[in-house]
N, C-alpha and C positions, 0 to 999 in steps of 0.2 A: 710104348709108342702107340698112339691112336689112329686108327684108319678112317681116312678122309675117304667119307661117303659123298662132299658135294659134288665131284665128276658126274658119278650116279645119277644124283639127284635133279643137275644139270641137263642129261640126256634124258633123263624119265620126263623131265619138264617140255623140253624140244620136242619128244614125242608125242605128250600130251595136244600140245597147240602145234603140230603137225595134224594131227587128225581131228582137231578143231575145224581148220584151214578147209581140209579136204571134205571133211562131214557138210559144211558151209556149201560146197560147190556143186553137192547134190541136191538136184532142184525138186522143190515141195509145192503142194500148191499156191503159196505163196510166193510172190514176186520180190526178189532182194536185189539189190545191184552188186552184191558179192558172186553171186550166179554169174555176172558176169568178166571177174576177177580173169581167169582163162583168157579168155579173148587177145590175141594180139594180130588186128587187122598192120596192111602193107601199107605202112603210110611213110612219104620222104624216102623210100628206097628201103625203107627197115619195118622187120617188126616189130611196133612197140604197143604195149597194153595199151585196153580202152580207158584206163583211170585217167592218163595221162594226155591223152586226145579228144577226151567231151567228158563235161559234167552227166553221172547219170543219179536221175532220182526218180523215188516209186509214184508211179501218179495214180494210182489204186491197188487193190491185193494182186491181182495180173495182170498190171501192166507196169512195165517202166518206161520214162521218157531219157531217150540221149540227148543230150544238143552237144552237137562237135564245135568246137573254137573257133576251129575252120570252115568255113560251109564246104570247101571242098573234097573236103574227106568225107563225107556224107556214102558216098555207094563204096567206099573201100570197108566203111567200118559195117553198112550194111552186110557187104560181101563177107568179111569176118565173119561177121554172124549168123551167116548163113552157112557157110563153112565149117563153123566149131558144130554144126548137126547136133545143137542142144532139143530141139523139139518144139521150138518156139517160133514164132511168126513175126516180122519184120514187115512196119510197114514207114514207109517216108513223105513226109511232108511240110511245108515250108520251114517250121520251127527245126526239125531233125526226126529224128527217128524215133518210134513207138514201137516196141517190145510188147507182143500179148505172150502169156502165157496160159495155153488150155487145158482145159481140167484131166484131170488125171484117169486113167482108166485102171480098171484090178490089176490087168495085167503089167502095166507101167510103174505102179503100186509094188507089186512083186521086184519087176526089175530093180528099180529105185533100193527095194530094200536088200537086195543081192549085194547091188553096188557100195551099199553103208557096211555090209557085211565084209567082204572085204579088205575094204580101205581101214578096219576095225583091225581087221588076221593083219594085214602089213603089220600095223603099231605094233601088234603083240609080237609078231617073228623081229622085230626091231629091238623090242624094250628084252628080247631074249638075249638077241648078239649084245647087249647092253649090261644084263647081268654076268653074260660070258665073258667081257672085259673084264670087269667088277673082279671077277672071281679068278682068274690070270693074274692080275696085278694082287690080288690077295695072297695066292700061291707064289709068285715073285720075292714079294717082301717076307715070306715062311721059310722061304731058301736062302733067302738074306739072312733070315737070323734074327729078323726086328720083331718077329711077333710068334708066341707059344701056340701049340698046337691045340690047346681050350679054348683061348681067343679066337683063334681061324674060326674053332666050329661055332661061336658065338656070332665070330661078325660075318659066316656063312650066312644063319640064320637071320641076320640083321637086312641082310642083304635082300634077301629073300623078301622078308616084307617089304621093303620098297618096291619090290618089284610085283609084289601080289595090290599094294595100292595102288599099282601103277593101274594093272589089269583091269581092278576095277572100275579107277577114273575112265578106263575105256570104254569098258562095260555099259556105265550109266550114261556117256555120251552117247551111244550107240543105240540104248535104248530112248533114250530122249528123242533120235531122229528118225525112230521108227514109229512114235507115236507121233511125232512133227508129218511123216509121211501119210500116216492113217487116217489122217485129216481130212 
């Protein structure tokens, strides 16, 4: 009998573009409208995300422009954004709202990369409980009967490297958004 590694592979993947996601939302000297992904101002009675309340696009490297649907949602979504205390400045004017983003200082530098660091240890204490499954259900099916005790140590170590690819896919992300930061 063959053990089905796609589960694995499946949650190494999830985690992966989990901390994609998140790596994304920490803010670089550059302006994204992903930065703004977070955000969910009080509009209609509910919170709903800014994607889905205004177009937003980069209208230089620190700046983004909003324009809400609505005009009226204009100081709610301000207020959001003033609210999520990303470090950015808001300002409003007839078309919608202007997002500056200022330059960064050492110390913010530092922070910023604490923050990648982190959001990095999550993935890895995640893709751990992930090999911890892995290896339960290995030992499951060893108790069943379905697979010899050579195989186990075989697709132990099988396991294992996917989970050490995992590592490193995180690894190089992390390091990619530390030199994105150093910028």
């Amino acid at each position: 009998m063959a053990y089905d590694f796609s589960k694995l592979k499946a949650n190494i993947k999830e985690t992966e573009e989990w901390l994609s996601r998140e790596l994304s939302g920490v803010r670089t000297g550059r302006a994204t409208p992903t930065l703004l992904d977070g955000i969910k101002p009080e509009a209609y009675g509910t919170r709903t995300p800014l994607r889905e309340l205004a177009s937003v696009s980069v209208e230089d490297a620190r700046t983004l422009r909003i324009i809400p649907w609505d005009k009226t949602l204009t100081k709610a979504i301000e207020k959001g954004i003033t609210d999520a205390d990303l470090g950015i400045g808001v300002a409003t004017d007839d078309q919608g709202l202007r997002v500056s983003f200022p330059e960064l200082t050492s110390e913010r530098r530092i922070q910023l990369n604490k923050i990648a660091g982190e959001k990095a240890e999550q993935a890895k204490v995640t893709l751990r409980g992930h090999r911890t499954d892995a290896l339960k259900a290995l030992e499951t099916s060893e108790a069943a009967g379905g697979i010899g005790e050579d195989e186990v140590k075989r697709l132990k170590v099988e396991i294992q490297k996917f989970v050490d690819m995992g590592n490193e896919s995180f690894a190089s992300s992390l390091k990619r958004k530390e030199e994105e930061i150093a910028q």
